[in-house]
N, C-alpha and C positions, 0 to 999 in steps of 0.2 A: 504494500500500500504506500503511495506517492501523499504528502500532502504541503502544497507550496499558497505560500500567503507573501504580501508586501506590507513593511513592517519598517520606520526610519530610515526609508530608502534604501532596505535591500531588498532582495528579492531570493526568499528562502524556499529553498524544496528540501524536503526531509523524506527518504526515505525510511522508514518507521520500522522494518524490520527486521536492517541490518545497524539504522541507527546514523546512517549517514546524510551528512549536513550540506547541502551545496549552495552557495552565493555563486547568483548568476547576474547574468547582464536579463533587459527585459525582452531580447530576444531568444533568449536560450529560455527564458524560462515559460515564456507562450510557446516555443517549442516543444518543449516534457509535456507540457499540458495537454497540448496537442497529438502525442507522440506515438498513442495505440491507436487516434481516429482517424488518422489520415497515410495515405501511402507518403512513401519519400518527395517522389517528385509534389506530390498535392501537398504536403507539405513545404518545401520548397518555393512553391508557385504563390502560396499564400502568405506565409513571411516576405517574400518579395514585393506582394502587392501592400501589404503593410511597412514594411518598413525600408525599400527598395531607395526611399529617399535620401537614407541617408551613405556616407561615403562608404562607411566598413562593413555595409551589409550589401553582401554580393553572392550570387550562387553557390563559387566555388565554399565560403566562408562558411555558407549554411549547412552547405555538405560537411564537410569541417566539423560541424556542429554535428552530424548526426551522426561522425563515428563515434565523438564522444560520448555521444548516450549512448552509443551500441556498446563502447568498450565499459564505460561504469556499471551499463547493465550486467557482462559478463564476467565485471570483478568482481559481484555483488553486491555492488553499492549504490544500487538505482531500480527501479523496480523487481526488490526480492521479495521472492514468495514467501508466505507465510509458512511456517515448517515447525512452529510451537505450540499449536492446540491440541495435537495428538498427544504432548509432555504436559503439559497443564496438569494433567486429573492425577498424575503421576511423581511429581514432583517432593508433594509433602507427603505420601504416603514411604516414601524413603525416606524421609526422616524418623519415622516410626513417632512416638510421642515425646521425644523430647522437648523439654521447654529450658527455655535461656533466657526469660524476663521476666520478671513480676512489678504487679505496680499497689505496694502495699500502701491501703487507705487505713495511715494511723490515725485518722482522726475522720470521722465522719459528724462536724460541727465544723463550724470556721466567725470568727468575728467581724467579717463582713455579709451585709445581706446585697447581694445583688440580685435583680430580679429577672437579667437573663440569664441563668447561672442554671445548666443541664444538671447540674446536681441538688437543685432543689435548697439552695442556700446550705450545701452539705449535707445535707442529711438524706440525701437520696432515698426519698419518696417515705424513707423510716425514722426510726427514732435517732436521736442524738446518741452518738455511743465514741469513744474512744478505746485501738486497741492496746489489749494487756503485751510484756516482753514474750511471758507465756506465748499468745498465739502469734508473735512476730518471729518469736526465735522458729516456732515450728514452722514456719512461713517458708523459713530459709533454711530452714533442713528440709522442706520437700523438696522448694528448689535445687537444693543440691542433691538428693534423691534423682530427679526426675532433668536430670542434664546429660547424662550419659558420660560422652569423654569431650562432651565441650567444655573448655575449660574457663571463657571467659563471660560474666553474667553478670547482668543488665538486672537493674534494682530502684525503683524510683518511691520517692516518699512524698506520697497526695494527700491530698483531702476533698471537700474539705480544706483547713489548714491545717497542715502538720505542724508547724510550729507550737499548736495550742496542746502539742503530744512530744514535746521535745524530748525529754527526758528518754523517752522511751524509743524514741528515731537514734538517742547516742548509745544507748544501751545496745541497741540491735546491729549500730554496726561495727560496736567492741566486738561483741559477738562472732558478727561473719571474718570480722580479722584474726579471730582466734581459733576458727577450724578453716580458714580457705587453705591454708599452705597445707596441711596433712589429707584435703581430699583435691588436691592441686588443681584450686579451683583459685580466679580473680575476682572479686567482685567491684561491679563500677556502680557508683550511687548518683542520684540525680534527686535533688530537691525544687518541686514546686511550690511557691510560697507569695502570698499577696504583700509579703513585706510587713504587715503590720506590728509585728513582734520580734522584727531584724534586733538584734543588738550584738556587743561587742563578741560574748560565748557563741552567736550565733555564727559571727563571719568568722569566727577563727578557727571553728569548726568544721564548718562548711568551706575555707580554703585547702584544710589537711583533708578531710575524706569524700569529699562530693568532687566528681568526675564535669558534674552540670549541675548551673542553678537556673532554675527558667524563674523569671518575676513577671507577675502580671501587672502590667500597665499598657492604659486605652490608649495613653496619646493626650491632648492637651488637657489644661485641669478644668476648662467647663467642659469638656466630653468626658472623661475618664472619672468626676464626681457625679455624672450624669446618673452613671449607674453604680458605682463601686465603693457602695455608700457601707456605712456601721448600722448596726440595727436602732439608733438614734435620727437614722437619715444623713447623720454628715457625710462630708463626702471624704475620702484617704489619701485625697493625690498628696496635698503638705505635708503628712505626713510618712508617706513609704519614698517621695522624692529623695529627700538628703540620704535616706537608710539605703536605698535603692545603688546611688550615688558614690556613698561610703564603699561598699560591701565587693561594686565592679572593680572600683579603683584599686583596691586593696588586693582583689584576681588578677591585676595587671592588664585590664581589659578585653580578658579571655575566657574561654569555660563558662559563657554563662547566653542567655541571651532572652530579651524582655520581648512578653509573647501578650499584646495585645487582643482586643475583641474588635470591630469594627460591624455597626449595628444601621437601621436605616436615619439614625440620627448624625450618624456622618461617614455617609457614602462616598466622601470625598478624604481618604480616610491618609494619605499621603502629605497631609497638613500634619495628623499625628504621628505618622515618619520623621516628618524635615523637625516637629519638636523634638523629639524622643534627641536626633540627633544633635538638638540643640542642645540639649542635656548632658552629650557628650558618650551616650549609647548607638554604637555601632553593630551590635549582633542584635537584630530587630522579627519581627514575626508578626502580621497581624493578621488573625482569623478573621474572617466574613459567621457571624452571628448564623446557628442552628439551630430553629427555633419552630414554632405550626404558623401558618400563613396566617393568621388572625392577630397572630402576637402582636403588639405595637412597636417594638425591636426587630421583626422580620425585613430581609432588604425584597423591597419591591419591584415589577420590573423596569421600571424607572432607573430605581436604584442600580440593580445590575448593569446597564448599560453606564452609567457614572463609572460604577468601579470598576466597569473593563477599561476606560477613559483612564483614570487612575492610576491603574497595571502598567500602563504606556507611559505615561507620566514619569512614576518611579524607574522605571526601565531606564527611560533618558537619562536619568538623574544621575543615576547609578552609572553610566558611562561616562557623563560628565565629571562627576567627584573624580571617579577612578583615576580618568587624565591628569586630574588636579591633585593624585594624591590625600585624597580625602575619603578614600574607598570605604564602604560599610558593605555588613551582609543582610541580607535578605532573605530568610528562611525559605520561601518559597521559589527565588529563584537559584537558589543552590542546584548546581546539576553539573556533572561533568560529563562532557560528550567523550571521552577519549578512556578515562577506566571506572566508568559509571557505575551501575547496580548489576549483578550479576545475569543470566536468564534467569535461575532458579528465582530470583529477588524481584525481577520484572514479572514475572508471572502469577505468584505466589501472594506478592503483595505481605501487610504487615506482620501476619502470622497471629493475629488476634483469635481467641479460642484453640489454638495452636502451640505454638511455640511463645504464646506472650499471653498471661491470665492477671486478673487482678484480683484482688483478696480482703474480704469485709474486714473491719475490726473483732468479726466474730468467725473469720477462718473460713467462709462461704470463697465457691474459686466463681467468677464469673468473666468472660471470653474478653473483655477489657474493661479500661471504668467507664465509657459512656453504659454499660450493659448493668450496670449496679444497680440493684434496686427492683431488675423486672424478673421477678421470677422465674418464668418459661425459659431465663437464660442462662441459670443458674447451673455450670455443670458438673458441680459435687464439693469438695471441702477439702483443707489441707491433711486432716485426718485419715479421710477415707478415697483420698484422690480422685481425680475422675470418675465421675461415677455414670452423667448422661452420656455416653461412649454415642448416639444416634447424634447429638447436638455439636459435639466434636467435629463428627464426619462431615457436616455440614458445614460447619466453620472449614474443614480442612478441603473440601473440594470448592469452596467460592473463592473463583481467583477471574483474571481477566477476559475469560473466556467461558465463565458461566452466565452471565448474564448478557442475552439478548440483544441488551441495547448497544453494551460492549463493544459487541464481535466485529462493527464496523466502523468502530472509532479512530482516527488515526492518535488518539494521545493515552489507548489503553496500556502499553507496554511502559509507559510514565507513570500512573496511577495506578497501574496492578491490576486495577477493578473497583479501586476505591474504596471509600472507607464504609467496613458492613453496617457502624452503627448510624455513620448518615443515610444510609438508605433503608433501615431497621425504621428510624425513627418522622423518617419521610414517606414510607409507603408500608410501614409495617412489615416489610422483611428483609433481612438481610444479602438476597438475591433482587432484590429491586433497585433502583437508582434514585438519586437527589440530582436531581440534574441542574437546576442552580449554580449548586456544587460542580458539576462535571461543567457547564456554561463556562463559569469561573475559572476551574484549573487548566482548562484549554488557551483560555485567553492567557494562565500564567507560565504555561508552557511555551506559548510562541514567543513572549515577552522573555523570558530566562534561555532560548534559544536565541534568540536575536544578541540577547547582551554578550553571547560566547562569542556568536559570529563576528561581532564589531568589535571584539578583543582577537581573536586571531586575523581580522582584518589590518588593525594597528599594528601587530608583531613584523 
């Protein structure tokens, strides 16, 4: 599958299956497009009569032009056939049940109410509960149970806010530092946290043992107090700002990165980029809001055409700074065209109810934390391990080529298939789509393609 778009004055064709990127002129590239409907010569005839005017378009040239498609087609870099559906249903079934991450909810409560918050202001749909060391430590003895001979595993500490469970986050991971080495296991920990409870034990903590800190921040402080209010209503940007602030400074500007929401109250959401950066935050993320169409934080379709507007916007930006030495990241446009995600990783997608579970404060295992809270997803306990083996298999064969809508997408081998719980939570199954979502990452895709291409255009 071919798919070429014009984007900052280039003119990109991707071939999507082997992964290859071509910047062309705009005659070459009404050429490709052209290139299965027309014979040679009616191709030929036709590019001539379009663009015959100008000096360097001449028969011979056009011919020219069409070994080169004939020859990248026969290196496989230009219309290759698809050859990984038959490997899809197969893939994670060789892995057998391995799991390599967990995402433990020490705290299911948090000190801020936000009111588009998928977790229910924390407490995902249940009671307020905090976990004990007791069911953390067994957490991390399944996990290491249930890894096989993979030796390095992924550990994040949610909520909720986990900071309102600290005590029990430092406990757990003297702990896993105190049997990794004798079941020759690493573990890497990643702490999410709204900041509200940052202080000095916190960042000196989290500089020695956290791999990652993600912080949540909207973006300017009348949008990011909009919603990211105390259950008083104030609002926390004054106060996680300077902690926020302190805590990167202190990481050396690394290992961390501030993972906004972006809601239909500001669609124009790369104002809270350029602040954030004002701030002096360079590793940036902001989500587009997952929510029921009725929500009054839903982005509209209005809205979505803003923030494909936006994507283009920051794209620019981002090659601008670059030139200037001012470079920042962008979570979503992270992609390396050259030693990117594996096939196994393209296909397979996150490994959620797989290889990646999350875990109640009461030891409940559910397929990730958007999935907390809904029973039917529930698929057993640190205890007694996996127990729905049907709900597994399900998780383990949804990949980019079970869903229908999928199958003709040129940006499924980027998103895997997408993420199960937006489309659990948009159409009620995890085999259906958010297409919003899919609208969105299409447009983030051609945009983090383009930013490559216009950097190895410079080189």
């Amino acid at each position: 599958m071919v798919h070429q778009y014009k984007l900052n004055g280039y003119n990109i064709v991707l071939d999507t299956c082997s992964g290859s990127i071509h910047v062309v002129d705009e005659v070459a590239y009404d050429m490709i497009e052209l290139f299965h409907d027309r014979t040679e010569d009616e191709l030929v005839s036709e590019m001539m009569a379009k663009y015959g005017h100008r000096e360097d378009v001449t028969e011979e040239e056009l011919r020219f032009c069409i070994e080169d498609i004939h020859t990248l087609t026969e290196a496989g870099k230009l219309f290759t056939p698809d050859t990984f559906e038959d490997k899809a249903g197969t893939f994670k079934a060789r892995s057998g049940n391995v799991i390599k991450a967990l995402c433990l909810h020490v705290a299911h409560t948090c000190n801020l109410n936000c009111d588009y918050c998928f977790a229910s202001q924390g407490k995902y749909h249940g009671e307020r509960a905090v976990m004990s060391f007791e069911v953390g430590k067994r957490a991390l003895d399944f996990l290491i149970e249930n890894s096989g001979t993979r030796r390095n595993l992924e550990v994040d500490f949610f909520g909720g806010e986990p900071l309102m469970n600290w005590d029990v986050v430092k406990q757990l991971v003297e702990y896993a530092r105190s049997v990794e080495k004798q079941h020759n296991k690493n573990f890497r920990f990643t702490l999410t946290t709204n900041g509200v409870l940052i202080d000095d034990d916190v960042i000196d903590f989290a500089n020695r043992e956290m791999s990652n800190v993600v912080l949540s921040l909207d973006g300017r402080k009348e949008i990011h107090d909009l919603k990211r209010v105390d259950h008083a209503g104030k609002g926390s940007y004054d106060k996680i700002v300077p902690k926020f602030q302190k805590l990167v400074e202190s990481r050396g500007g690394a290992n961390y990165y501030m993972r906004g929401t972006f809601t239909h109250a500001n669609p124009d959401f790369t104002k809270d980029i350029f602040h954030m950066l004002d701030l002096g935050f360079k590793e940036l993320s902001m989500e587009p809001v997952v929510c029921a169409p009725d929500d009054p934080a839903a982005l509209t379709p209005e809205d979505l055409e803003i923030v494909k507007e936006q994507y283009e916007i920051l794209a620019k930006e981002m090659i601008k700074r670059g030139k200037e030495g001012r470079g920042f990241t962008f979570y979503h446009y992270m992609i390396d065209l050259t030693d990117g995600p594996c096939v196994y990783k393209r296909i397979s997608g996150c490994g959620s109810g797989t290889e990646y579970m999350a875990v109640t404060p009461w030891g409940d295992l559910y397929p990730c934390h958007q999935f907390v809270g809904e029973e039917e997803y529930k698929l057993g306990d640190i205890w007694n391990g996996v127990t729905n083996d049907a709900l597994r298999d399900d998780f383990r064969s949804c990949n980019a080529y079970s869903r229908e809508e999928c199958k003709t997408c040129w940006a499924k081998l980027y998103c895997s298939g997408g993420c199960a719980a937006n489309a659990y939570h948009a159409s009620g199954s995890i085999r259906g789509i958010y297409e919003p979502g899919c609208e969105l990452f299409r447009k983030r895709m051609e945009c983090a393609i383009m930013i490559k291409a216009a950097e190895d255009m410079d080189d």
